[in-house]
N, C-alpha and C positions, 0 to 999 in steps of 0.2 A: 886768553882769559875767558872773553865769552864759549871756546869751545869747550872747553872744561865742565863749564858750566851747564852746556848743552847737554853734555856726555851724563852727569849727575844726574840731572832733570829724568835723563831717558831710565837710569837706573832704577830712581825713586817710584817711576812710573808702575814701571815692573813687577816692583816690592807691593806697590799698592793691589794693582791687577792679583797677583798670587794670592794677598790675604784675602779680598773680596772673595774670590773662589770659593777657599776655606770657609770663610762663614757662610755661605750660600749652600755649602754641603752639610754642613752640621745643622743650620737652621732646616734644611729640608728634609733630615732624617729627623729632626723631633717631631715636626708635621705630622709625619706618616707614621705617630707611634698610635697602636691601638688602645682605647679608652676603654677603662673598667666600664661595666653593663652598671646601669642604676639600678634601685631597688624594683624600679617598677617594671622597667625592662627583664628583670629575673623572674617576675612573678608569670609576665605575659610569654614567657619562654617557653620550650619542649614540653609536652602533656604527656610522654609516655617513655618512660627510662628507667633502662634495669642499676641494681646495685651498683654493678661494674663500672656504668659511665659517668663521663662529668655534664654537665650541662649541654647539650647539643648545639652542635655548629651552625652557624648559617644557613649550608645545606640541610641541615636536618630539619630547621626550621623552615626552610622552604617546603619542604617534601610536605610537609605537613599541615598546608597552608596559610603559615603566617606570616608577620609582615619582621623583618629581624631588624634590631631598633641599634645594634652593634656589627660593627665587620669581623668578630672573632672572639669566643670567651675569655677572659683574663688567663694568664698560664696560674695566678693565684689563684680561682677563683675555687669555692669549698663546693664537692660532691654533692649532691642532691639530695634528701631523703636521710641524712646526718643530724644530729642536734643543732650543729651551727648553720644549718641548711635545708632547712622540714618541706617537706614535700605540700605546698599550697594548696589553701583549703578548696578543695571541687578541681583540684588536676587527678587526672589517676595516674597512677604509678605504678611498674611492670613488676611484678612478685612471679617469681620461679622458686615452686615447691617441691624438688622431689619430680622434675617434670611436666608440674600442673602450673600451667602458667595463666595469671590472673593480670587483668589492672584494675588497681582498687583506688576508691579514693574516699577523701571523708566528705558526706553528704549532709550529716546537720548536726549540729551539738548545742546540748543543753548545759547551761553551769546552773551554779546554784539549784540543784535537780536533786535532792534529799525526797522533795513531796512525789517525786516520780518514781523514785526507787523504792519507797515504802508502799508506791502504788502497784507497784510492781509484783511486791511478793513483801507480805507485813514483817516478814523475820529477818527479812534484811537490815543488815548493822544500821546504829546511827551515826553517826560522824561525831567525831571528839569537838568539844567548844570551839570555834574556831574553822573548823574545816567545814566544807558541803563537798558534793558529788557532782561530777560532771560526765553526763552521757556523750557517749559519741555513736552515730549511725552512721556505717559500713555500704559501701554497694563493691560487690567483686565481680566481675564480666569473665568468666572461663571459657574462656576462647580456645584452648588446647589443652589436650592428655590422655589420658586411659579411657577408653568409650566402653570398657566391658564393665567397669567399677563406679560405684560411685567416690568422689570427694567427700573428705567430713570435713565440714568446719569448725575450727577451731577460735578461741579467742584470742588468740596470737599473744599468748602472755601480753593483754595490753596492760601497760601504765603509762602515767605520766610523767615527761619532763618540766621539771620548774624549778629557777633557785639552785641550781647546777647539782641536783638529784633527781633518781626516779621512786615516784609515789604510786605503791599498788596494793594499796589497804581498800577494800578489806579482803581475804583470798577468797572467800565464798561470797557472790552476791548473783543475784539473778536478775537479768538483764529483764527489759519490758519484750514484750512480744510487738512484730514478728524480731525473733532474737536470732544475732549472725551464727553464734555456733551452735553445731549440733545438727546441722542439714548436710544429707548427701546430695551432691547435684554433681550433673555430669557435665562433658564439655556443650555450649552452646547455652549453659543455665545463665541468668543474670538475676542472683542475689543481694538484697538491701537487707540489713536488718541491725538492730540494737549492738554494742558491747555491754558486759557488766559494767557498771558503773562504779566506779572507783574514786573516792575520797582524798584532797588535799586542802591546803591551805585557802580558805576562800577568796584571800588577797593574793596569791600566787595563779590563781582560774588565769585571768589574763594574762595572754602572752608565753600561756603552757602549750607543750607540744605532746602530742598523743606515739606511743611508739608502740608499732603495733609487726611482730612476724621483725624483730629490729632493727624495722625501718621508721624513720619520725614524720608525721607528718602534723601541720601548722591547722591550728582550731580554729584562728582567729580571721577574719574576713580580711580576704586579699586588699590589699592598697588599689591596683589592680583588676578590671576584672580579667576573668578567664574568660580566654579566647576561644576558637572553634579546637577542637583536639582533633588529634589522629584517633580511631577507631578499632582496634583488630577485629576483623570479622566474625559475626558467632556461627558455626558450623549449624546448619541447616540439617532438616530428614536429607535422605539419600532414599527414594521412592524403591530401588532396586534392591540395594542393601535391606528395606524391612521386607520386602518380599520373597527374601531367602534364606529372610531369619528364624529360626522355631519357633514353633509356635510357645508362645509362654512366655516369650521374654520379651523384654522391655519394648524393643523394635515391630513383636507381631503378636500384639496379646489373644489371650484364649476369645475367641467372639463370644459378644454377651447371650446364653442362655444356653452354651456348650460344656461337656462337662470336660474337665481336666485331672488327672491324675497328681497327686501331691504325695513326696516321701519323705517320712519325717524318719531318720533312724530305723528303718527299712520298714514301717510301717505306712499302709497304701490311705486314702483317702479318695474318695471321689466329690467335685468341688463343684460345682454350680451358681452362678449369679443368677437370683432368681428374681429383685427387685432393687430400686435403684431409686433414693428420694432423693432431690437436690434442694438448696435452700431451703436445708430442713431445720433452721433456727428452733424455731417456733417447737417445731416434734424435737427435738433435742433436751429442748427445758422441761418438756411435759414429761420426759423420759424421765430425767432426774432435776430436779432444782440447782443441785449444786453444779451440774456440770457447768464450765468455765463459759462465760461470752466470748464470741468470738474477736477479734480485732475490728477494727472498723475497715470495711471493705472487703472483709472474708467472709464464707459463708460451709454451714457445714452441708455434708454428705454422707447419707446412710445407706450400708448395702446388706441387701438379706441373701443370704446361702442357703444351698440346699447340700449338706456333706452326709456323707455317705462312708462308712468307716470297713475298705472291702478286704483287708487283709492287716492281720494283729500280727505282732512279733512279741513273743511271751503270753505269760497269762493275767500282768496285772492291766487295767485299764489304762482305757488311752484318754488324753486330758486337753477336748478341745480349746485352741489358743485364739485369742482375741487380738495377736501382734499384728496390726494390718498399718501399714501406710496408701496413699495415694498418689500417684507418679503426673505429675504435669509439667509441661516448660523444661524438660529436661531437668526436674528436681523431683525427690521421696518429702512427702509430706504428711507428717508422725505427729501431730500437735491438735488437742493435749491429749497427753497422753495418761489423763485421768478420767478421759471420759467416759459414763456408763450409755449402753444402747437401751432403746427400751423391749420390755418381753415380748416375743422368746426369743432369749439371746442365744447365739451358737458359743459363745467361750463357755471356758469353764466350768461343759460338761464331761463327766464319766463318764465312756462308754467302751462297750467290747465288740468284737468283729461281726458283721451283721447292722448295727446301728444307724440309723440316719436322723439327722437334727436338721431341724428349719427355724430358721430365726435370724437375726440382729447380728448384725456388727458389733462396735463401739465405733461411733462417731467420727470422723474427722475433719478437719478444715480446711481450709485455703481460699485463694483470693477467686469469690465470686466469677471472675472475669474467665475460671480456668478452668470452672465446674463441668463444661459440656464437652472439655477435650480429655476431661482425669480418666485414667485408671487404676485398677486394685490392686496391690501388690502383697500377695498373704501365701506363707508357706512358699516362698521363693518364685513365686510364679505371679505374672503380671497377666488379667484379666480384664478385659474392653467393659466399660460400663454404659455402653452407647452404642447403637447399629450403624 
């Protein structure tokens, strides 16, 4: 009897031993299961990802050095840069254009911004009862592409998301200055500037997403802040490279007080920097009242020529042009372009072969900070305004 006994005992032992096992396996596979990222942990995540990717791994968050607050993104978790998943306000995000690859990111927004966009430009819509305007300012870092072209920027069809639609009233409006579209810049440039401003519901402002090139990216201040980012490097001069580039172009401009040949439609020109005002505010307005003020922090610059008109094609006159931009930072800088120079201005004279005119530009501006490195860029050729 008692063996029997014994024999059961050992059995029942056994049965125990096996299911302990059991749950000692199943309990230590839930352990080990990976935990969805928090809100906050998403915000402090990857700073620079293309379309293509999901939120970056671990590693990637290493690389780039931050502290990763998860062992692994969720296999659910939603694409970056999506409506359900807006690219956080002040990360940049990688934009591939046609080759031109950027990280952009949103640097400051105004809601409730009606009073700004009428300050902007007075013919700008009003907002229907109900609605106001909210600005967004842009900064794009072009870091790689085409070095013989410039980039034009565009407004990347911005609207907004809100309210599970997108809001892009009004299609005409004029963004404040300095404004993102409409500048050529090349690689190595780093652009900030305005979008048009665009009207929605002014109870919808909060918690709206900007989508911009159609990617979305988050207006509202991270939970979060933003951590240190990855950087791509901005392409620098190459000392060599301008050294064996022609003269005239962008790399190795005309020296100031040399003269250059300029062909317009096989018509010759002989072109001369003959003088060079900087922070010429003050003679700007004396020139004309209306001309525009400039932004705060920019300053303009006026440049006088001496053209020389040494070979006509045809017999009717030839009609000097006033289209001049200023190149600095790796950017053409065209603003505004209503500006008058004051007398004797070289545009918008008559003349026949034989001819020479001395005078004025039309104005142009840029950020003070960039006046002593600009050059001219008129009739396809870039000219040193500095020894």
């Amino acid at each position: 009897m008692l063996r029997r006994i014994g024999i059961g005992c050992a059995g029942l032992i056994g049965l125990v031993l096996v299911i302990s096992i059991i749950s000692a396996i199943a309990g230590g596979n839930k352990t080990a299961s990976t935990p969805s990222p928090t809100a906050a942990s998403q915000a402090a995540q990857p700073t620079s990802v293309t379309p293509a990717q999901q939120t970056p791994t671990t590693a990637a968050i290493a690389a780039a050095g931050l502290t990763p607050t998860t062992v692994a993104p969720s296999p659910t978790q939603v694409q970056m840069g999506t409506k359900e998943n807006p690219v956080p306000r002040g990360v940049y995000y990688l934009v591939d254009d046609h080759g031109a690859q950027f990280q952009i990111r949103v640097v400051d927004v105004v809601k409730n911004a009606s009073a700004q966009v009428k300050k902007a430009n007075s013919f700008n819509e009003t907002p229907p009862t109900g609605n106001d305007y909210v600005l967004v300012n842009l900064e794009a870092r072009y870091f790689k592409g085409d070095d013989s072209r410039p980039y034009h920027t565009t407004n990347g069809d911005n609207r907004f998301f809100a309210q599970s639609r997108l809001w892009g009233a009004p299609v005409i409006s004029i963004p404040p200055e300095p404004a993102f579209e409409g500048n050529d810049i090349f690689p190595g440039a780093d652009l900030t500037g305005w979008l048009p401003g665009k009207y929605l519901p002014a109870a919808a402002a909060n918690g709206a997403a900007l989508q911009f090139m159609g990617v979305y990216f988050g207006l509202d201040t991270p939970s979060a802040a933003v951590t240190d980012q990855k950087l791509e490097p901005l392409p620098t001069a190459d000392p060599a490279k301008s050294a064996s580039a022609p003269v005239g172009s962008r790399l190795n401009p005309v020296p100031l007080g040399t003269s250059a040949t300029i062909t317009d439609n096989g018509q010759k020109l002989q072109v001369t920097v003959k003088d060079v005002a900087l922070d010429a505010n003050a003679k700007v307005k004396a020139a004309n009242m209306f001309n525009p003020d400039p932004p705060t922090g920019y300053g303009y610059v006026m440049v006088s020529l001496s053209l020389t008109y040494s070979q006509a094609s045809g017999t009717d006159p030839y009609k000097t042009s006033g289209d001049i931009r200023l190149y600095a930072a790796n950017r053409l800088w065209g603003a505004p372009a209503t500006a008058i120079g004051p007398d004797p201005q070289v545009d918008g004279q008559d003349i026949f072969q034989g001819a020479k005119v001395d005078g004025w530009l039309p104005p142009r501006y840029l950020p003070t900070t960039l006046e002593k490195s600009a050059a001219l860029f008129y009739g396809g050729t870039y000219f040193a305004l500095h020894k």
